[in-house]
N, C-alpha and C positions, 0 to 999 in steps of 0.2 A: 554603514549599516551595523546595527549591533548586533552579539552574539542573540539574543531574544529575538532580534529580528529576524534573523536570517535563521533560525531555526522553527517560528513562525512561517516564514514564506516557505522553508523546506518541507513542512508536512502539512499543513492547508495551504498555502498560497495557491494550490490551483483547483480549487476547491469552487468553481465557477457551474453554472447551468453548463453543462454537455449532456446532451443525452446519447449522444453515441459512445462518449468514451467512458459514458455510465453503462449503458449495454453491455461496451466491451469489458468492463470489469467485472458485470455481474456475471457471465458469460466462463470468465475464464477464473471467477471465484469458483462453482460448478463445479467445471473441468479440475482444478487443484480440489475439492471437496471430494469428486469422484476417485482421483489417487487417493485417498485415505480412507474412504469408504468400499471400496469394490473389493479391494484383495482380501482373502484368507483371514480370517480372527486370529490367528496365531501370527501373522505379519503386519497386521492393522498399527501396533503401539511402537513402530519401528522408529529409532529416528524420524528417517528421512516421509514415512508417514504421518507425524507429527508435524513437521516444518510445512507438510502440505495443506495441513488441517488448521495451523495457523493459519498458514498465509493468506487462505481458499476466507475467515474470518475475515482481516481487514482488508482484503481487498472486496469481499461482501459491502461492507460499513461505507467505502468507498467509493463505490458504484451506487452508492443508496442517497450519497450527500450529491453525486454527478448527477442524478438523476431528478432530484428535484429542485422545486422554483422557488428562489429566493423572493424577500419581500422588500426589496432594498428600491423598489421602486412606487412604494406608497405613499403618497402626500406629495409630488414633486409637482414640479407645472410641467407642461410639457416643452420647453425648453431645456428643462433637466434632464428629464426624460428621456428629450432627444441623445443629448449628451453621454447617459450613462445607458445608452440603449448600443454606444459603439464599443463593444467586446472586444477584448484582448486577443491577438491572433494565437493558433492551437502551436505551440513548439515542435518541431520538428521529428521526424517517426524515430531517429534515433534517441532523442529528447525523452518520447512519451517511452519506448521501449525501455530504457533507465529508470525512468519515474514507476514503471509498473513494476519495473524488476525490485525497486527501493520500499516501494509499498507491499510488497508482497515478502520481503525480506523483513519489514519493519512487525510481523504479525508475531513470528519464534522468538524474536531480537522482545519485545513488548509482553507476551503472552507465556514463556516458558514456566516462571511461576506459578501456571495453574496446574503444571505436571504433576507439582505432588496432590492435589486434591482428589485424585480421583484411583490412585494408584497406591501400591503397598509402599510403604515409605523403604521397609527397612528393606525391601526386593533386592537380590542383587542386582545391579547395572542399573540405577534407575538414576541414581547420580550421574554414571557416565551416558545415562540418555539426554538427561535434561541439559549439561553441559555440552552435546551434541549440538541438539538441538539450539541454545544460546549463541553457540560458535556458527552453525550456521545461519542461521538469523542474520549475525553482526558481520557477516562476510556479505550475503545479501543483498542486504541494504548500505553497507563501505562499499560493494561492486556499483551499485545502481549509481549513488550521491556521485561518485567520482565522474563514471560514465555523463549524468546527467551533468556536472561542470564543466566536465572537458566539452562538452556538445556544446554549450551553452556561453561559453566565451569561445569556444569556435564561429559559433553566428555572430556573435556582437564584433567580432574586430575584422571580419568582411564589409 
């Protein structure tokens, strides 16, 4: 598999109709939205509430692509049909808890960038927020990808 590949299969490859494990992201996009929204205005642009306010984004984006129905079954006969009507089985809870942790790591890691648009540039500490924020991201989603490999040739050589 090539490097495109497998970086491809790493961030849609499972990009398939779930509607549950579309719920579940939408669910605990919220919940991550809710940490960064609830607390105090003077604690809102902290770090660690930033990375929430990513994350709580692409795991939004995420639950929204689970959630709806592709068209990849338009024009087929129904022998085709048949065929691509047999869905890929769901990986396993330690699997998807990786993949959520990676996606939800991949929002700060992707998204940091937009720190300075809305913020004094020259503030003190807004450099060492966004590089916070960066650093946690890329831990993140390094925690999630690994988690999500080691689970994942754990199944296959059973």
């Amino acid at each position: 598999m090539s490097f495109r590949d497998s970086l491809l299969d790493n961030f849609a490859g499972d990009l398939e109709y779930h509607p549950r494990r579309g719920a579940l992201y939408l669910v605990l996009a919220v919940a991550a939205f809710c940490r960064f929204n609830l607390p105090p205005a003077d604690t809102r642009f902290t770090a660690a509430s930033l990375v929430f306010a990513f994350g709580a984004i692409t795991l939004f984006i995420k639950g929204l692509f689970l959630c709806r129905k592709s068209s990849e079954g338009i024009g087929l006969t129904e022998t085709d049909l048949n065929k691509l009507s047999s869905r890929k089985n769901l990986p396993s809870i330690p699997n998807l808890a990786a993949q959520i942790v990676q996606d939800f790591g991949a929002g700060p890691l992707l998204l940091w960038p937009f720190l300075r648009m809305g913020k004094d540039v020259d503030a003190p500490g807004s450099a060492a927020t966004e590089i916070q924020v960066l650093i946690t991201g890329f831990v993140l989603f390094g925690f999630g990808w690994i988690i999500r490999h080691a689970t994942k040739a754990s199944t296959v050589s059973e």
